[in-house]
NUDREN-209618 format. One record per residue (C-alpha): residue in one letter; chain; y, x, z. Coordinates in Angstrom, 3 decimals. Example, Ala and Ser with C-alpha at 12.3 -4.5 7.8 and 13.67 -1.06 7.14 Angstrom:
+----+----+----------+----------+----------+
| aa | ch |       yy |       xx |       zz |
+----+----+----------+----------+----------+
|  A |  A |   -4.500 |   12.300 |    7.800 |
|  S |  A |   -1.060 |   13.670 |    7.140 |
+----+----+----------+----------+----------+
// end
This chain:
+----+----+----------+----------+----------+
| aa | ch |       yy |       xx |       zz |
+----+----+----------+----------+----------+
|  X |  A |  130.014 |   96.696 |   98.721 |
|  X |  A |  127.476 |   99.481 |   98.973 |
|  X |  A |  123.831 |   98.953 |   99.909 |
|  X |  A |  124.300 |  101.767 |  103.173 |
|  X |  A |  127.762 |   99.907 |  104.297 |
|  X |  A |  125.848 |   96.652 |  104.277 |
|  X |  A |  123.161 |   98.439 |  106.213 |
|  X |  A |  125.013 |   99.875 |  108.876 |
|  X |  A |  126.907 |   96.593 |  109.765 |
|  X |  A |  123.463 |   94.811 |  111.151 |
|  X |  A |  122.338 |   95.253 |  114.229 |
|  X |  A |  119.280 |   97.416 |  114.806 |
|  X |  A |  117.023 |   94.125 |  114.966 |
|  X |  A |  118.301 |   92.459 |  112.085 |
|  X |  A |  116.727 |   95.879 |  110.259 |
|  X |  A |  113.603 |   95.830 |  111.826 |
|  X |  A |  113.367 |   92.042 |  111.133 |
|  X |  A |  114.259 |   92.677 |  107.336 |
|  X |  A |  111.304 |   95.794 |  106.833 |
|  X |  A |  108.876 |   93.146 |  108.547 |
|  X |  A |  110.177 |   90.416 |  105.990 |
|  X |  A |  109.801 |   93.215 |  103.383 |
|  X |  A |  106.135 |   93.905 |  104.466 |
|  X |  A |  104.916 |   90.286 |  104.598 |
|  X |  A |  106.227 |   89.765 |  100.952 |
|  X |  A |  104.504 |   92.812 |  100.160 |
|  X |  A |  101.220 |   91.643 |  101.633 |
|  X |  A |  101.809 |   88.144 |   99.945 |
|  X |  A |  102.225 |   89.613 |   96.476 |
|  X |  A |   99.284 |   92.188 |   96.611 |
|  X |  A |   96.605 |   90.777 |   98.359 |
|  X |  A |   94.637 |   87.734 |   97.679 |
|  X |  A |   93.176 |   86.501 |  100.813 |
|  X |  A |   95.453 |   87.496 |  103.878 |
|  X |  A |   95.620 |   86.770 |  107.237 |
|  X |  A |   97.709 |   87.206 |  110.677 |
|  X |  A |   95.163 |   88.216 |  113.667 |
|  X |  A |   96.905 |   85.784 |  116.332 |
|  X |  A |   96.507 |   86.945 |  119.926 |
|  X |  A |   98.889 |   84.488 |  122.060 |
|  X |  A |  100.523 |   87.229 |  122.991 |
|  X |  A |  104.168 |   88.542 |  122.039 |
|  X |  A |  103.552 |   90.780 |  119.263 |
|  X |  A |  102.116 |   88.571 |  117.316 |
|  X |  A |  103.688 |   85.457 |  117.980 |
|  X |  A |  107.216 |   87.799 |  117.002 |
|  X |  A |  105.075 |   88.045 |  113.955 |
|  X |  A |  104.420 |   85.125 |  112.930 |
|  X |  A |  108.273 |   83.999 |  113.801 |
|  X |  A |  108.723 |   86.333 |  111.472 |
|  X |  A |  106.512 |   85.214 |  109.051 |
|  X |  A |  107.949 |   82.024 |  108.628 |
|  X |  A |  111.326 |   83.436 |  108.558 |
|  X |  A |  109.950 |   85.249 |  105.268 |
|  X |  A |  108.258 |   82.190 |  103.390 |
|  X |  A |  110.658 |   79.310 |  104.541 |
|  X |  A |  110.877 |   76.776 |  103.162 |
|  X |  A |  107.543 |   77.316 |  101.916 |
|  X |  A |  104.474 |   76.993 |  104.205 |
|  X |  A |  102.706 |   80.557 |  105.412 |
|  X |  A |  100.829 |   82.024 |  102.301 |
|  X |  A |   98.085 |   83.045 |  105.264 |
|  X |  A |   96.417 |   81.317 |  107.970 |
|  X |  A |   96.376 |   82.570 |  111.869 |
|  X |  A |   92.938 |   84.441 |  112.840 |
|  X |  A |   92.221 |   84.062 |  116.654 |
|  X |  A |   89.248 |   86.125 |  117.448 |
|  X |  A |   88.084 |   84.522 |  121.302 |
|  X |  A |   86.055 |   86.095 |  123.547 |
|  X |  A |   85.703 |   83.686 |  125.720 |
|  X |  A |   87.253 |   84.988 |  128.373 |
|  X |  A |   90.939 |   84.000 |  127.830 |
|  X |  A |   93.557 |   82.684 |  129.921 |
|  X |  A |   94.080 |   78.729 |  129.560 |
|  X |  A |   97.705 |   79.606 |  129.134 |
|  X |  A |   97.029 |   82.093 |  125.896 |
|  X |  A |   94.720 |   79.227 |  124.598 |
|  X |  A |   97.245 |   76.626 |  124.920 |
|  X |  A |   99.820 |   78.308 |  123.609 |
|  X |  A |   98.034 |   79.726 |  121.063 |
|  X |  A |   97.579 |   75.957 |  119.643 |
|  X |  A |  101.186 |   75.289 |  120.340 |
|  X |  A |  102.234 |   78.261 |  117.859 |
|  X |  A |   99.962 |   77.315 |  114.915 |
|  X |  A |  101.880 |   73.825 |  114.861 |
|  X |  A |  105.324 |   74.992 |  115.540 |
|  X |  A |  105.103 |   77.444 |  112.492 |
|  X |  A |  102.838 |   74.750 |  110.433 |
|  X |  A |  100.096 |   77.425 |  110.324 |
|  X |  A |   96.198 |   77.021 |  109.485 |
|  X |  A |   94.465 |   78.383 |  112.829 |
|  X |  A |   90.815 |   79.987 |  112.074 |
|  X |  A |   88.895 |   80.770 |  115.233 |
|  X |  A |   85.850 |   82.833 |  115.698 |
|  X |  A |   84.390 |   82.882 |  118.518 |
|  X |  A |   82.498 |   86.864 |  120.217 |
|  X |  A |   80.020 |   84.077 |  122.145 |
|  X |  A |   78.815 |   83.445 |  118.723 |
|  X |  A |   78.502 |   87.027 |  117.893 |
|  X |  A |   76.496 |   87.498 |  121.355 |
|  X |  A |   73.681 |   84.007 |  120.647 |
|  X |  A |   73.107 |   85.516 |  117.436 |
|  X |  A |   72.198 |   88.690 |  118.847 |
|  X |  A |   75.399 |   90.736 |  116.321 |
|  X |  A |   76.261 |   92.647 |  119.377 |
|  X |  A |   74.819 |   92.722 |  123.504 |
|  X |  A |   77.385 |   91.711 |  126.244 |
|  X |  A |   77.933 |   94.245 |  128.978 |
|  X |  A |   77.139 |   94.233 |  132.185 |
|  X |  A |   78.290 |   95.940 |  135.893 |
|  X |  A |   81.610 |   95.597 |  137.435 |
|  X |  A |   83.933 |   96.564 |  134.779 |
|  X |  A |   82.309 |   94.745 |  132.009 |
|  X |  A |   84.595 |   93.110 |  129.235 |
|  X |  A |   84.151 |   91.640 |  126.132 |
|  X |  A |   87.238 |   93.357 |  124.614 |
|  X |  A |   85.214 |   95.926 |  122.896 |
|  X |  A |   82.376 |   93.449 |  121.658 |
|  X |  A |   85.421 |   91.827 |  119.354 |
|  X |  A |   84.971 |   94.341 |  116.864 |
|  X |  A |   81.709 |   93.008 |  114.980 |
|  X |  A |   83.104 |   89.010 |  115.392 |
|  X |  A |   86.573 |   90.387 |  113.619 |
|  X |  A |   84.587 |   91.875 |  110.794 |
|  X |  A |   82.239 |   89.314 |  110.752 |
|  X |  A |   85.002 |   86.836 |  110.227 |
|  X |  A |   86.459 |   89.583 |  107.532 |
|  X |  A |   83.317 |   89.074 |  105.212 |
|  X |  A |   82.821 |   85.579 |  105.791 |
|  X |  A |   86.343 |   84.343 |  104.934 |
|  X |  A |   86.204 |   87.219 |  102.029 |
|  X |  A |   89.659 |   88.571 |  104.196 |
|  X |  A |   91.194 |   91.104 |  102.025 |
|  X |  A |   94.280 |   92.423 |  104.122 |
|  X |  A |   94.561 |   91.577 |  108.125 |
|  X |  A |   97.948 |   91.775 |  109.543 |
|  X |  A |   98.544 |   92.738 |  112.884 |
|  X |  A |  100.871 |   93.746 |  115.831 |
|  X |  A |  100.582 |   97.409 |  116.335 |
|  X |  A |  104.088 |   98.745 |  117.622 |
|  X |  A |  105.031 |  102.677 |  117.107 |
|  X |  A |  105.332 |  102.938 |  120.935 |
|  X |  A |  101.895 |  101.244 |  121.846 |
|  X |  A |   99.481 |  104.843 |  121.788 |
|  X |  A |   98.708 |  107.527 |  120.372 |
|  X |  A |   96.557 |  106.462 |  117.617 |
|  X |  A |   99.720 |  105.314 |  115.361 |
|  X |  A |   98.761 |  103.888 |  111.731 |
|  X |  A |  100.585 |  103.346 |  108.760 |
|  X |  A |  102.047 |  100.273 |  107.496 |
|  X |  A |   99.035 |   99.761 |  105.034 |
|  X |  A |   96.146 |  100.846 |  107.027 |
|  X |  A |   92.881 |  101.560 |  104.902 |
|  X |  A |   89.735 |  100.533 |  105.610 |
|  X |  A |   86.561 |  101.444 |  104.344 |
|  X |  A |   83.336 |   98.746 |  103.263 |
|  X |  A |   82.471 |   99.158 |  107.166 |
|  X |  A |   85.386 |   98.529 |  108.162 |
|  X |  A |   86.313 |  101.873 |  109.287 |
|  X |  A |   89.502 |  103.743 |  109.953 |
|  X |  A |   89.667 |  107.399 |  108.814 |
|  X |  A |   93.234 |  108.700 |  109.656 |
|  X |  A |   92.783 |  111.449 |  107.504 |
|  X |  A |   91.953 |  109.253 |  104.451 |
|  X |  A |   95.192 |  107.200 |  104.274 |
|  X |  A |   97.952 |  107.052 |  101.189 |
|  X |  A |  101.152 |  108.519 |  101.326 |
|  X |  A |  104.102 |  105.723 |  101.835 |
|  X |  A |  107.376 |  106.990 |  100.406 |
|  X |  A |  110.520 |  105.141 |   99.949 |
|  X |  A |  108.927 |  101.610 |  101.565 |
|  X |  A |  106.070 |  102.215 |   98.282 |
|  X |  A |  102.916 |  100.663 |   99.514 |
|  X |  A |  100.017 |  100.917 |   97.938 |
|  X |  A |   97.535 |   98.036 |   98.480 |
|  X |  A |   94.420 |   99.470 |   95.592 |
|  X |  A |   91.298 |   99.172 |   96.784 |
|  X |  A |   87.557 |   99.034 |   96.011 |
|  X |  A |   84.989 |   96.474 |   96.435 |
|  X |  A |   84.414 |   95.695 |  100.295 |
|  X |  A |   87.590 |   97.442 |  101.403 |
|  X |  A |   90.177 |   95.877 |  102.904 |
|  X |  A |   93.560 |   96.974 |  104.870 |
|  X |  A |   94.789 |   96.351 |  108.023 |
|  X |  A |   98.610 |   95.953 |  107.574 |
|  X |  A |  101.066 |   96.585 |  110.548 |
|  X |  A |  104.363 |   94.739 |  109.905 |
|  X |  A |  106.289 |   95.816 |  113.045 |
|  X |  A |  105.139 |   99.396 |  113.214 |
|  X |  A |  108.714 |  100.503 |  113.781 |
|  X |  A |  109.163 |   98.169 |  116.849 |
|  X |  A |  109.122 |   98.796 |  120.413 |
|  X |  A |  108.152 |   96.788 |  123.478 |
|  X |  A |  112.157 |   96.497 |  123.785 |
|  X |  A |  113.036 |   95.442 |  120.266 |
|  X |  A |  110.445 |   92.862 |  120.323 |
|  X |  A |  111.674 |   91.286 |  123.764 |
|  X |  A |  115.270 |   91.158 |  122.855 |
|  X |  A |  114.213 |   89.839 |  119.590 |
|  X |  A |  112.597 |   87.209 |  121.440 |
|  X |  A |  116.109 |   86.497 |  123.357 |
|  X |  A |  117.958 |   86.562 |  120.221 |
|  X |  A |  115.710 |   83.905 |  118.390 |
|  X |  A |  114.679 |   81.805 |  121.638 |
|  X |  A |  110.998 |   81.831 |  121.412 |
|  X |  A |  109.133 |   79.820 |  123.521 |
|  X |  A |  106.536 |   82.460 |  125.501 |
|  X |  A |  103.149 |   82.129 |  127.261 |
|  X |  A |  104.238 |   81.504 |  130.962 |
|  X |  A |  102.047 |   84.452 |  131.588 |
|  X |  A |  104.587 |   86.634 |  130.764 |
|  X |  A |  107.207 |   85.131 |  133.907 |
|  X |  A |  107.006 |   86.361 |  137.662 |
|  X |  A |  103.939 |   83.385 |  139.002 |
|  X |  A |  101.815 |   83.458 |  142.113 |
|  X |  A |   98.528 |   84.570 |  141.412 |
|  X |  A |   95.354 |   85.513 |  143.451 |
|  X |  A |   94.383 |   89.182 |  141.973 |
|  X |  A |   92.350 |   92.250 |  143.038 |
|  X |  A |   92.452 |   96.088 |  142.538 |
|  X |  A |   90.149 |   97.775 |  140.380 |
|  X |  A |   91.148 |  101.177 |  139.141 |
|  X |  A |   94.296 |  101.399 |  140.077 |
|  X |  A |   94.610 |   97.712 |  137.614 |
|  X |  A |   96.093 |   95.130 |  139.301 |
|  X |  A |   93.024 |   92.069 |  137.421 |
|  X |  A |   93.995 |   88.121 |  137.818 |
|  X |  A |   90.833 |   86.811 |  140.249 |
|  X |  A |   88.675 |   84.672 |  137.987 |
|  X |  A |   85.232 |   84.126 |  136.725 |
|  X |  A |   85.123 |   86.335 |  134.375 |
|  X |  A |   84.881 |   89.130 |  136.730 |
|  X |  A |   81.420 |   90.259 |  138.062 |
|  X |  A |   82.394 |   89.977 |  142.170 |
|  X |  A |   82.137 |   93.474 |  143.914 |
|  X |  A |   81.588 |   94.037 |  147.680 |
|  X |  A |   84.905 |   95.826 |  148.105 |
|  X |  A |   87.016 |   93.673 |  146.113 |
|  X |  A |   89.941 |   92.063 |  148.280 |
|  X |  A |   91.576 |   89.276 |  147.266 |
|  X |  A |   95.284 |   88.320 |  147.769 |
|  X |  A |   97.607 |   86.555 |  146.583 |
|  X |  A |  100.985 |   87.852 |  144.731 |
|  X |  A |  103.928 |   87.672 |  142.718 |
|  X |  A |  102.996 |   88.821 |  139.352 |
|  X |  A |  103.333 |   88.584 |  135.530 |
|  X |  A |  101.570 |   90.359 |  132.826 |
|  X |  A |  103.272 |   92.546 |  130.196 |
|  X |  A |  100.355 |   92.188 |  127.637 |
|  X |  A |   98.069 |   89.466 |  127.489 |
|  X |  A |   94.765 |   89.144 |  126.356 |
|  X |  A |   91.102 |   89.595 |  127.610 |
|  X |  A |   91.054 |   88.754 |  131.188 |
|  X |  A |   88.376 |   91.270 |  132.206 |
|  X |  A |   90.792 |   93.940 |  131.397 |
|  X |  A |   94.489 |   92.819 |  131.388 |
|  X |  A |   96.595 |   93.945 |  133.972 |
|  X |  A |   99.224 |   92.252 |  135.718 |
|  X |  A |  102.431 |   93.954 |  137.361 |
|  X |  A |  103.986 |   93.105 |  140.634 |
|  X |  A |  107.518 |   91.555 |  139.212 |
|  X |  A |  110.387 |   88.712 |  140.136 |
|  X |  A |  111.039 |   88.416 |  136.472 |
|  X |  A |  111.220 |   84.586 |  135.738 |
|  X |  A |  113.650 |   85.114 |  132.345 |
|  X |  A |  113.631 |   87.218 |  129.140 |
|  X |  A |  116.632 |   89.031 |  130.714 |
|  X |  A |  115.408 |   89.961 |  133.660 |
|  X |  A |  112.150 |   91.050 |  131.748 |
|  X |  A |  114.446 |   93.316 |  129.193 |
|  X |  A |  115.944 |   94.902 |  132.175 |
|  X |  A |  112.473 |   95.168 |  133.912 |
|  X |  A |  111.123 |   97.028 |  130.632 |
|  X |  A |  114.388 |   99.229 |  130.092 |
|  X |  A |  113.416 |  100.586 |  133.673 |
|  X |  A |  109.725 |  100.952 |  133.220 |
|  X |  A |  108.214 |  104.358 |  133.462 |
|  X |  A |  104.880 |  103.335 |  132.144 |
|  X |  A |  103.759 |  101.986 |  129.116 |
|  X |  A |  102.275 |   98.500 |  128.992 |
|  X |  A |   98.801 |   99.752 |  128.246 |
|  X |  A |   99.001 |  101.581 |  131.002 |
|  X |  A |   97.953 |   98.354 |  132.699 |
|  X |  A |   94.891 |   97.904 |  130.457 |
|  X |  A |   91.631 |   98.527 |  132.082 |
|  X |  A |   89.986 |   99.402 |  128.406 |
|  X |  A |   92.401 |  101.806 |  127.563 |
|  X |  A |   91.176 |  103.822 |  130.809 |
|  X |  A |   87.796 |  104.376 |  129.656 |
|  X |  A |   88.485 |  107.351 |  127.827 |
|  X |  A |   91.565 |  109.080 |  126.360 |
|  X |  A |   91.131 |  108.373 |  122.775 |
|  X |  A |   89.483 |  104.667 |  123.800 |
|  X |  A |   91.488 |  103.020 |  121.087 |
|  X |  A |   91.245 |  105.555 |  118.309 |
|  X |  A |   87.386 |  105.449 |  119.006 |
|  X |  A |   87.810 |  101.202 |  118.550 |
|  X |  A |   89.821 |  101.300 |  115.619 |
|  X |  A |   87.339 |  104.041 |  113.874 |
|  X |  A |   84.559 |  101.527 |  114.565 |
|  X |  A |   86.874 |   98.541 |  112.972 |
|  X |  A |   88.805 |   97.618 |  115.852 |
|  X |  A |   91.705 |   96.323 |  115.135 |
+----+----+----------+----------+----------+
// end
């Protein structure tokens, strides 16, 4: 039978889920010292499903990178722990309250102040001292504007430069690089926030409870709706309330926003997201700090 026949008899997923598989081995075979930046949240925990889809029965050729910052939900943490066992997974840690006692970078300060940006020099911190020669990570092709390639240069500072990037024709990727360098490698750059959830129904992931309709005491700040916790610097105006909520992205909880939802099932979040007129970073207070906020990140080695 012909290779497009075969092709067009799987299901849209089962492709993306194959080019992911492809891109792992890829990674595997080229680089020497890989890694999978692990969040807690969906993309990459869809990634590293995947990823020991691609090696089984063989243990993951790379370990799970966590970079904290401290300010976390319990939930990610847990689950993050959780994961690393399920897929038999080393799980590195670095911490940014390191980065801050050593005096590598200064923690912000006035109401909006987050930590999210301050990853930056922990991540390639972590990239020298492990001697990290290709980071794999979630970046989806409906995420923002600042789209990369599957194999994502990056320069001895770490740096992106979009117009410095190699030409990938017919699934050729080329991993060359100099001393220092390293790439940033994007396995499900041709999935959306709807592929990966009803990926996630098709292979029955456990998720974060984070991501199911919860009662939660929150409060506005521009236009975000931010879980009430510690880790926000308390403002005169802020009102408190309690309300039914889940998030759509996790991470940092200075700057994660939650939406108002009912959704207590993957199903009822697919239909939730098929409706959605806003992206999910629409709900990110970093992202609102300018309009190229994450191209300016991942220029500075942001990942």
């Amino acid at each position: 039978m012909s290779r497009v026949s075969l092709s067009s008899r799987r299901s849209h997923l089962q492709q993306l889920e194959s080019e992911s598989i492809y891109v792992m081995r890829e990674v595997a075979a080229q680089f020497e010292r890989p890694t999978l930046l692990f969040s807690g949240g969906k993309d990459s925990i869809v990634m590293a499903h995947v990823a020991a889809k691609a090696f089984r029965p063989a243990p993951l050729p790379f370990p799970l990178l966590h970079i904290d910052t401290g300010h976390n939900f319990e939930e990610t943490v847990r689950y993050r722990d959780e994961m690393a066992t399920r897929v038999g997974a080393k799980l590195l840690v670095r911490y940014v309250q390191d980065s801050i006692e050593q005096g590598r970078v200064q923690e912000e300060t006035g109401p909006n102040a987050s930590r999210n940006a301050l990853q930056t020099v922990t991540l390639l911190d972590a990239i020298k001292e492990l001697q990290i020669d290709c980071a794999l990570g979630g970046g989806r092709r409906d995420e923002e504007k600042a789209r990369e390639r599957f194999f994502s240069h990056r320069d001895v500072f770490g740096q992106w430069d979009p117009k410095n990037q190699r030409p990938e024709l017919w699934s050729l990727y080329n991993g060359r690089k100099n001393p220092g360098e390293h790439f940033r490698v994007f396995p499900i750059s041709n999935w959306t926030e709807m592929d990966v959830w009803q990926y996630i129904s098709q292979e029955r992931i456990p998720m974060p409870s984070l991501y199911f309709s919860h009662r939660r005491p929150v409060l506005m700040r521009q236009g975000v709706l931010l879980a009430h916790s510690d880790f926000l610097s308390p403002q005169q105006d802020d009102v408190i309330e309690e309300r039914v909520i889940r998030f759509r992205t996790i991470g940092d909880a200075t700057c994660t926003g939650a939406v108002e939802s009912t959704a207590s099932t993957v199903a009822q979040i697919i239909e939730e997201v098929a409706a959605a007129r806003i992206t999910e970073r629409g709900g990110r207070n970093d992202d609102k700090r300018s309009e190229t906020a994450m191209e300016d990140r991942k220029r500075n080695g942001y990942f």
